[in-house]
C-alpha positions as CSV (number, residue, x, y, z in Angstrom):
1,X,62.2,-114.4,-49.5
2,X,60.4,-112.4,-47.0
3,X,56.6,-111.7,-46.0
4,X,54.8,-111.1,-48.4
5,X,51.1,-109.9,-48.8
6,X,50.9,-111.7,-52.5
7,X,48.8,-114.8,-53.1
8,X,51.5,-117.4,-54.4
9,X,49.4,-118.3,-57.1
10,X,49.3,-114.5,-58.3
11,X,52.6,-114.5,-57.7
12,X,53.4,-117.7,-60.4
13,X,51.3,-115.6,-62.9
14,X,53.3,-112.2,-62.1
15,X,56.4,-114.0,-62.8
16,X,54.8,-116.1,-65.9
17,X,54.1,-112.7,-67.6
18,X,57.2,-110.7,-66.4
19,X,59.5,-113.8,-68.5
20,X,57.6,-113.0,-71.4
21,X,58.6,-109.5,-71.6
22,X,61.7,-109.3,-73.9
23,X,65.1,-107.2,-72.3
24,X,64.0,-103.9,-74.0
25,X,60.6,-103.9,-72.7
26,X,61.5,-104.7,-68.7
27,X,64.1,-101.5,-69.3
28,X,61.9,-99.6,-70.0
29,X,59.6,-100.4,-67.0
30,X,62.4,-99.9,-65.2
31,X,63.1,-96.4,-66.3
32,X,59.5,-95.5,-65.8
33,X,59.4,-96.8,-62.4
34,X,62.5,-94.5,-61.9
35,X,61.3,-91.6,-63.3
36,X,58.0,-92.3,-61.2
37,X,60.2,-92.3,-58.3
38,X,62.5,-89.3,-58.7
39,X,58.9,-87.2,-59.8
40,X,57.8,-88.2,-56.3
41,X,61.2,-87.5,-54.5
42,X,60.9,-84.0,-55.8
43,X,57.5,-83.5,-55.1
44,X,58.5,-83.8,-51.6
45,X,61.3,-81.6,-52.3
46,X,59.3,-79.0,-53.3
47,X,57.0,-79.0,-50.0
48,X,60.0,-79.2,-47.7
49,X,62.1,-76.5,-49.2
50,X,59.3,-74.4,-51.2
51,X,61.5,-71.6,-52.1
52,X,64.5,-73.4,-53.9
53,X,65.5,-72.5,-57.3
54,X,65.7,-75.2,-60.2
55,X,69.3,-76.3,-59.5
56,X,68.9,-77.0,-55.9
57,X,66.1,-78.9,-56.4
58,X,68.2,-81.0,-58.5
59,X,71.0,-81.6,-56.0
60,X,68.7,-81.9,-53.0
61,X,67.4,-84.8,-55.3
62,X,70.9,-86.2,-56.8
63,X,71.7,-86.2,-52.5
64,X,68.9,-88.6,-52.4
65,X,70.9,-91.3,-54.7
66,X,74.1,-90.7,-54.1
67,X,76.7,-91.0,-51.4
68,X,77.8,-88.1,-50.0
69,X,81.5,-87.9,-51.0
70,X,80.3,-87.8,-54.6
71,X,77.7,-84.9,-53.5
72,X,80.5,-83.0,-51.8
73,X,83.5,-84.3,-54.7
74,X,81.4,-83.4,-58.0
75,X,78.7,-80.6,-56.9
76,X,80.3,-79.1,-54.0
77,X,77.1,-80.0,-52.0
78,X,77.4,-80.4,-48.5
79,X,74.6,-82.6,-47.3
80,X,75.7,-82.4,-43.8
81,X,75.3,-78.8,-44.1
82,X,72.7,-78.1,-46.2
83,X,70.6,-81.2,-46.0
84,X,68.3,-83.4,-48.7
């Protein structure tokens, strides 16, 4: 794996616990965790660009997770040009 600042015996309990959750259950972890993250992507967004409407908020933070061609392709957003 890599370095890790876990105990390994914390760790074998982490993973003990995670294999009881069913499929639904880790998804929806997963989607909070997301959610936690794009909250906190545009929280930054907001202090970098403190004037920006709504939308381009939204595509400053959709250039965050996607590739550029599909920035440029599907929103017209330049990210060269107009930045995250």
């Amino acid at each position: 794996m890599g370095i890790s600042d876990t105990h390994p015996e914390a760790e074998k309990v982490y993973i003990e616990l995670m294999r009881k959750f069913s499929i639904s259950e880790k998804l929806v972890m997963v989607r909070e965790i997301t959610f936690a993250c794009q909250q906190m992507a545009l929280t930054g967004i907001k202090k970098r660009y403190p004037h920006a409407n709504e939308k381009e908020m939204r595509l400053r933070l959709g250039a965050l997770w996607l590739k550029k061609e599909i920035m440029s392709k599907v929103f017209h957003w330049n990210v060269d040009e107009m930045g995250l």
